[in-house]
N, C-alpha and C positions, 0 to 999 in steps of 0.2 A: 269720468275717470279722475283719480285725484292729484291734484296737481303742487309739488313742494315749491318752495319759494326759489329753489335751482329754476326753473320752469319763468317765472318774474326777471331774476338775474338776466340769465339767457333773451329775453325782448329787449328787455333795454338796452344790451350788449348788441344787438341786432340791429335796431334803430339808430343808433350811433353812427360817423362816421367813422370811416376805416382808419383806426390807428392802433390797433395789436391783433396780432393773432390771437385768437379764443381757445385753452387748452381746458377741456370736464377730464378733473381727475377723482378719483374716489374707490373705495373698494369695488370689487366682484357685486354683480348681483344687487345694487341698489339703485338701479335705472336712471340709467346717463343715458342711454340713449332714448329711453321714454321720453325723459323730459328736453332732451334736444325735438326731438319729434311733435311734442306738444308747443313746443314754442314756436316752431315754422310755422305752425297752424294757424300760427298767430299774427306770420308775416305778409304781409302784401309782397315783398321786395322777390322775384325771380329766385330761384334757388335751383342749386344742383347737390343733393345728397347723393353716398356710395360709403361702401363700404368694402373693407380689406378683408374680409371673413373667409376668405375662401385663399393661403398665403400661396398657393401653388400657381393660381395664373394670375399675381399682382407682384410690382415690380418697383423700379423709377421711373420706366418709360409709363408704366400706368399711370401713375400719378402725375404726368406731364398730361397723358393723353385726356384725364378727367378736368386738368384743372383748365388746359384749353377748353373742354368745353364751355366750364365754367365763365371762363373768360370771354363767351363770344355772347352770355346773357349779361354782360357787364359792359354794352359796347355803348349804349346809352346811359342807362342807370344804373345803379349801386346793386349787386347780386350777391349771392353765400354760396358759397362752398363749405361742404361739413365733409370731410371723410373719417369712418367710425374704424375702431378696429387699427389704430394707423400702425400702432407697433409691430404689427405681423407682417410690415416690410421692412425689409432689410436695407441701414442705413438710410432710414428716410427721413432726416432730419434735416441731410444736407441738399437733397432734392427739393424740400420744401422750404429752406434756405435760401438757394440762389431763385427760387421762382416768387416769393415774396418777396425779395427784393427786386425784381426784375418789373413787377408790380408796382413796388414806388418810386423806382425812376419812372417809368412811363405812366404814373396816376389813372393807372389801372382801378375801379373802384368796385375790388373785390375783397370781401370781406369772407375769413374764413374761419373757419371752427375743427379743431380736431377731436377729436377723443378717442378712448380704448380702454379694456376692460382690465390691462395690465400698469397698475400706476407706477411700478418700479421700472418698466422699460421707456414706460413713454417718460418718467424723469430725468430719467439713462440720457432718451436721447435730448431732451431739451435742454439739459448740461452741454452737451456738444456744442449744437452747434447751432442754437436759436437763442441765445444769451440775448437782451433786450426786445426780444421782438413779440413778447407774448405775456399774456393774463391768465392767472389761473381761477379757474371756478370749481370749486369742490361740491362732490356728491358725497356727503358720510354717509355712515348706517343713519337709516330713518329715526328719530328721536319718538317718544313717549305720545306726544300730539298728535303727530303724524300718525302712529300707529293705530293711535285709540280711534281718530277720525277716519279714517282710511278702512279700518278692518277692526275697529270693536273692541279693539284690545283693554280689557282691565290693567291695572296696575301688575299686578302677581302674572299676568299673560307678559305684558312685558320684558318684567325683570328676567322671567326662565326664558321665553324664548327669542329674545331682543327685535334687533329692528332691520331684516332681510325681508324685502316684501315678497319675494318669489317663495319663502318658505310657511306666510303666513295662513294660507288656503289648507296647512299640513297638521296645523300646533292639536290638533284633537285625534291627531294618530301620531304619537311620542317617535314610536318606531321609526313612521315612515319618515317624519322628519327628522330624525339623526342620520337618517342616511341622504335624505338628501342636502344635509348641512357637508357630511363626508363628501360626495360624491360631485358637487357641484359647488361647491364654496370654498371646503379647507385645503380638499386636494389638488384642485386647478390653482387655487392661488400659492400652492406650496411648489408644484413642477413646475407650473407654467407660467408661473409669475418670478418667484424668486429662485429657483434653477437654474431658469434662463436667462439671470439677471447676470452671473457670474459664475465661473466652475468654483462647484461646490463639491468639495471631496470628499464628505462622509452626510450624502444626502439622509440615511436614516437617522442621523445624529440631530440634522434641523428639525427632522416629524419628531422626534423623540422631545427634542427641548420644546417645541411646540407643543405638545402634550401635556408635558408637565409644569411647563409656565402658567398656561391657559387655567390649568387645576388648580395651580396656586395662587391664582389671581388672588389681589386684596390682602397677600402676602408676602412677606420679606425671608427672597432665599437666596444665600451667599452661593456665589460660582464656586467656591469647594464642598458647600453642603452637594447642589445639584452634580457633582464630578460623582456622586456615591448615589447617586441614583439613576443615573442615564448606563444604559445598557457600551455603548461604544463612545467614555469618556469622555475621550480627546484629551482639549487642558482650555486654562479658565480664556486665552485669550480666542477660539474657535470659535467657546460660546457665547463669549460678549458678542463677536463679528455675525454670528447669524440670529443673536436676538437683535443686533441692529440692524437687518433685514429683514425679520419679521415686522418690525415698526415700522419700514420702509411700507411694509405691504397690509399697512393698516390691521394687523391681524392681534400682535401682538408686543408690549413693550416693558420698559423695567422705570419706574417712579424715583429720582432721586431723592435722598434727602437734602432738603433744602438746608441750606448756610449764608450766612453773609461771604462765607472762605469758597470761591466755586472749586477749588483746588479737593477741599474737604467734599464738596458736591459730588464730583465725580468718582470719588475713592467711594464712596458707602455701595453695602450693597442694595441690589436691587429691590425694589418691590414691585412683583408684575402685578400688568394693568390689561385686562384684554381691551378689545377696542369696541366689542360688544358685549354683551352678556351671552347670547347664545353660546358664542366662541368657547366659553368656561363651560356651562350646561354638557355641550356635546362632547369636550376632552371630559370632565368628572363622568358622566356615561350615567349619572344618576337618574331616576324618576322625579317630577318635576313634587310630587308629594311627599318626597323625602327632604328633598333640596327646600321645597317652602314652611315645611313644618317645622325642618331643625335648624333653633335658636342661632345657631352657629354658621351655618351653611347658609344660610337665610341673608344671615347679617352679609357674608363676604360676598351675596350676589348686590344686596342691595349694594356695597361699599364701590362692588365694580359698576354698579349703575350709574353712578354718580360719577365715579371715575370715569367710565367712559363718555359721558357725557361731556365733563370737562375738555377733555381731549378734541373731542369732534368741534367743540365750540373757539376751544386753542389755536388748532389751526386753523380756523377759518376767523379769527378774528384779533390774534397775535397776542398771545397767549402762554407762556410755560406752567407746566403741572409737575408740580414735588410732593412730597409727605414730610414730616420733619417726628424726629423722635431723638428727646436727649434723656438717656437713660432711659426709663422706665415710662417715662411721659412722653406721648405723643399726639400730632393731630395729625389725620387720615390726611387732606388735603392741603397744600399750601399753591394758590396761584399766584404769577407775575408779570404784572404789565407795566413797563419800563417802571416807575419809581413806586406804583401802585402796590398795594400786597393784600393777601385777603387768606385767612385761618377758617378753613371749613373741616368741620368734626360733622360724623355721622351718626346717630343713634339709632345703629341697625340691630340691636336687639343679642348680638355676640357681647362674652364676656371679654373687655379690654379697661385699661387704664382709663380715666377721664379728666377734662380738665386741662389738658393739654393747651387750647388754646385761652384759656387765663395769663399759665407760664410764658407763652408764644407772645402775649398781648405786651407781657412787660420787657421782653427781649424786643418787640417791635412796637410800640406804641401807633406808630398811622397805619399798623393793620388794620383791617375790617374785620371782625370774626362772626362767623356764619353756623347754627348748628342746625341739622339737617335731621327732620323728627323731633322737634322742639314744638312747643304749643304756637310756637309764633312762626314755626315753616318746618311744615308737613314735606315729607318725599315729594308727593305726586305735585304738591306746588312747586318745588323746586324744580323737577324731569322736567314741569311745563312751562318752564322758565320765566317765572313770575314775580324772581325777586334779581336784583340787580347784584352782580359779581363781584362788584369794585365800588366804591365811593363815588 
């Protein structure tokens, strides 16, 4: 079975003395708990795994009563506790709160790990009421490498159907896998991720701008253009708050233009980014022969490949992603890491301006500039992350 570098993370994190809780956060469906699982495999140290999947007979006293036992493998030596699923109880933040601390008064030498399948909840609650006490390890969608290693994937497999590994068994029946991108991906992360996150008072309004961000990926659409195309309006501030919960839930988010004015930053409108390529694929509803043949359509899956790539790499390695366009000139990507910058243009085969990052260069001179489809850095070198970000 194949095993991501989350999988490596996770041992060393294991072998370690106990000094933070262990939080696997990452979308739906790209195996957090595989790879928790893979990694005990890996442990010599006693362990006690459980899981919250079932929320009707689990509680705070449960979670007491597991992590005793937990505790009575740690009466000697150093033990884990992993409980999966943990958001499915209610207020268990602060449960696991006063028991890890309860823990390092009495040098308890248990080491534990949470995770769940809802990362907007489990953030919910580590904002509460575990502020210092934890490390986060991220599972994003499976990247280019991964995929092609794992399951064969060419490049053009990829780009249309991104990087869900539970859906990859499906990509030679179109059908069958748009529904099951619907039925076990877009939908559970729409009600049962960010519904539950907050009342949301015009839940078709969130599928709806989900729909049509996801289609416009790799595109720049003002919150008054989108008020004349969504069926149940609202107004521009509804849908800025629920594409900022989309981005919460890894699905989908809007690209600033970059400025030295972050003031000017925040005012531009958006340009949605999904957070994979499938996510576009399955809202546009296209056949994947349409989408890779036209020039145009083609370009904006590559543009979000790349985008999303950035992003999954951003946060796990601190990171902001913008686009920048003055006037008529633009470049696809602008990253930043604290004083660092870097100008990436894409030559996805759409017709657009060029040259962007020339103009960019003399606006910023210690940028880097990167062109993506250049004789000197091909796409699939870049997805396989083979040329350096930054200086």
């Amino acid at each position: 079975m194949y095993r991501r570098e989350l999988v490596l993370q996770l041992i060393e994190r294991f072998n370690e003395p106990r000094k933070f809780i262990q939080i696997v956060v990452g979308p739906r469906q790209t195996g957090k708990t595989t790879a928790v699982l893979q990694a005990l495999e890996q442990i010599k140290a006693p362990r006690h795994f459980v899981s919250a999947d079932d929320p009707a007979l689990v509680s705070a006293e449960w979670i007491r009563n597991e992590w005793e036992q937990a505790r009575a493998l740690a009466k000697k030596n150093a033990a884990i506790l992993v409980i999966d699923e943990i958001q499915k109880i209610d207020k268990w933040s602060s449960i696991i709160k006063l028991l890890w601390d309860e823990d390092s008064r009495l040098n308890v030498p248990l080491k534990v790990l949470l995770s769940g399948s809802s990362p907007l909840l489990l953030q919910k609650g580590l904002t509460e009421s575990l502020m210092g006490r934890f490390e986060i390890l991220y599972s994003p969608h499976w990247n280019y490498a991964e995929c092609s290693e794992a399951f064969g994937y060419n490049l053009d497999d990829f780009i249309f159907f991104g990087g869900y590994p539970g859906a990859a068994s499906l990509i030679r029946d179109e059908n069958r896998w748009a529904r099951y991108m619907g039925t076990s991906i877009v939908e559970p992360t729409i009600s049962q991720d960010v519904l539950m996150m907050e009342e949301i008072r015009k839940p078709a309004l969130l599928r709806s701008l989900f729909m049509l961000g996801a289609g416009y990926s790799a595109q720049e659409l003002s919150f008054t253009k989108m008020l004349g195309q969504l069926q149940d309006s609202g107004n521009t501030v509804t849908l800025a708050h629920y594409l900022e919960l989309l981005g919460k839930a890894n699905m989908l988010t809007s690209l600033q233009n970059f400025s030295g004015n972050q003031v000017r930053t925040r005012k531009s409108s958006p340009r949605f980014m999904v957070y994979d390529t499938s996510l576009m694929t399955y809202a546009d509803g296209s056949n994947r022969r349409r989408l890779l043949e036209n020039p145009t359509e083609r370009g904006r899956l590559v543009e979000s490949a790349v985008g999303a790539y950035l992003l999954a790499r951003g946060k796990e390695e601190g990171f902001e992603v913008y686009w920048w366009r003055e006037r008529n000139i633009e470049v696809d990507f602008v990253i930043k890491k604290g004083n660092a910058l870097t100008a990436i243009e894409v030559k996805s085969g759409r017709i657009k301006n060029t040259g962007g990052s020339l103009v960019f260069k003399k606006l910023y001179p210690e940028a880097l500039s990167l062109i993506i489809g250049s004789a000197n850095l091909s796409l699939e070198d870049f997805l396989l992350g083979k040329k350096p970000l930054f200086i």
